[in-house]
C-alpha positions, 0 to 999 in steps of 0.5 A: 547483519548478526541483528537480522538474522532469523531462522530459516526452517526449510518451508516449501511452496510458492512465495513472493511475499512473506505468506504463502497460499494456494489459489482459492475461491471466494475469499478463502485463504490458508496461509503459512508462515514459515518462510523467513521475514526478510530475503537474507541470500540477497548480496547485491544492493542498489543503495549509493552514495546518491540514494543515502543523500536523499535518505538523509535529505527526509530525515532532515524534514523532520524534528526528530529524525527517527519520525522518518523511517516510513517514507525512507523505508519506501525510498528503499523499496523505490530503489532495490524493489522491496525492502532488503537488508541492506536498505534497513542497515542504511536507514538504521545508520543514518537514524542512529537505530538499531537494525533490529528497531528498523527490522521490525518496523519493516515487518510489522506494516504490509506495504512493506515488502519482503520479497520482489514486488512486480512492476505492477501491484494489484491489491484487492479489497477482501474486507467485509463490506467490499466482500459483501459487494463483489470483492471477494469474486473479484479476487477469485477472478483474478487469481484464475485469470492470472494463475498466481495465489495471494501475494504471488507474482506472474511469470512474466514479473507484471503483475503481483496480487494481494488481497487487502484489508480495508482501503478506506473507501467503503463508499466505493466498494468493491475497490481494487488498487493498482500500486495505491491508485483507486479502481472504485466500484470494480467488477471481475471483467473490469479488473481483469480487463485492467490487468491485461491492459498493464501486461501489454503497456497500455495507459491506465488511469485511475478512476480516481487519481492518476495514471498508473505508473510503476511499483517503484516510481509510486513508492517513489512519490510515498518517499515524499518526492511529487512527480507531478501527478497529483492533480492529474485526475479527481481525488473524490467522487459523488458517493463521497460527497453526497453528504455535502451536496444535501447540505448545499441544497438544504441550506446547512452550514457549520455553526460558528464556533463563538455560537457554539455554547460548552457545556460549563457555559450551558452550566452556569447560565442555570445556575 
């Protein structure tokens, strides 16, 4: 545990990520960081006996071990809620690392978490072309709506915001994802009307993907365990495949590769 440890200066302010941030309009953040990496005064952990096999049983689907830190890291987030020291200790053991080498992976990518997550995580797309499109006013909405800063969770423990960086669907701008499932094209009533249908136990479904579960049974399935879902709805929509539709109607296709002439052949036939 010597490994882990960090200063602890005394911060103050409202947190449940690693960042702390007040409420604010259109996009505008101050964030501090002052608060400790990870959660050092928890003691209890949720890590058996069971959850190490199947630790082991993902760094088995790999040549080298050590490739299966990422996926283990969200089992643990699956089981204990966020990523704890306990959980870094199990994983460094079980690859033969050093609980600093895990540590810092585990600091370093943002859908790992260092503090509890609610059962629902809602990330909003801040990045610029989302932002152009209504991004921003989405997260602005949704902070009133909810009453919590970025990377804060509502009292009731349902819904945690976060407002992301790219999401890799700028054809669907502005985007909002709900634990990594796409809400495309999204406006403020609608994702406000998508939160208050979470805190109240309703069914939602993705517009593209499946219905949403809870945070730790979709990093569950980021562990590598399918829970069945994945044909549940589409996984790409027309703006994504408008470029493939002209294609069809202009009768284009993909050379052949054995047509396709390198540049040292083009080279000697001048010669």
């Amino acid at each position: 545990m010597a490994e882990l440890m960090e200063p602890r200066p005394g911060a103050t302010g409202r947190h449940v990520g690693g960042n702390t941030e007040e409420p604010v309009g259109h996009g505008e953040m101050k964030s501090y960081f002052d608060e400790p990496s990870l959660d050092y005064e928890v003691t209890e952990t949720l890590i058996d006996d069971g959850v190490r096999e199947e630790l082991a049983s993902i760094a088995a689907r790999y040549p080298q071990p050590r490739s299966a830190l990422l996926p283990m890291l969200h089992l643990v987030q699956s089981v204990e809620g966020r990523v704890t020291p306990a959980g870094i200790e199990a994983c460094a053991d079980l690859l033969g690392l050093s609980t600093a080498d895990v540590s810092g992976v585990a600091t370093f990518y943002t859908m790992y978490k260092r503090r509890p997550v609610g059962k629902y995580h809602v990330g909003v797309c801040t990045t610029s072309l989302c932002a152009v499109m209504g991004g921003d006013e989405v997260y602005s909405r949704l902070q009133e709506h909810l009453g919590i800063g970025n990377d804060e969770t509502t009292e009731d423990g349902a819904i945690t915001l976060e407002h992301l960086e790219c999401n890799a669907a700028c054809d669907m701008a502005p985007v909002m994802m709900v634990n990594w499932e796409f809400f495309d094209q999204t406006t403020p009533r609608r994702a406000c009307e998508v939160v208050d249908a979470l805190r109240t136990g309703e069914e939602v479904r993705a517009t593209r993907g499946a219905r949403v579960v809870t945070w730790q049974q979709a990093e569950r399935v980021l562990a590598g365990f399918p829970d069945g879902r994945a044909d549940e709805g589409p996984t790409s929509g027309p703006t994504s495949q408008l470029g493939l539709r002209i294609a069809g109607e202009r009768g284009w296709s993909a050379p052949d590769p054995a047509d396709v002439r390198t540049t040292d052949d083009s080279s000697e036939e001048t010669k």
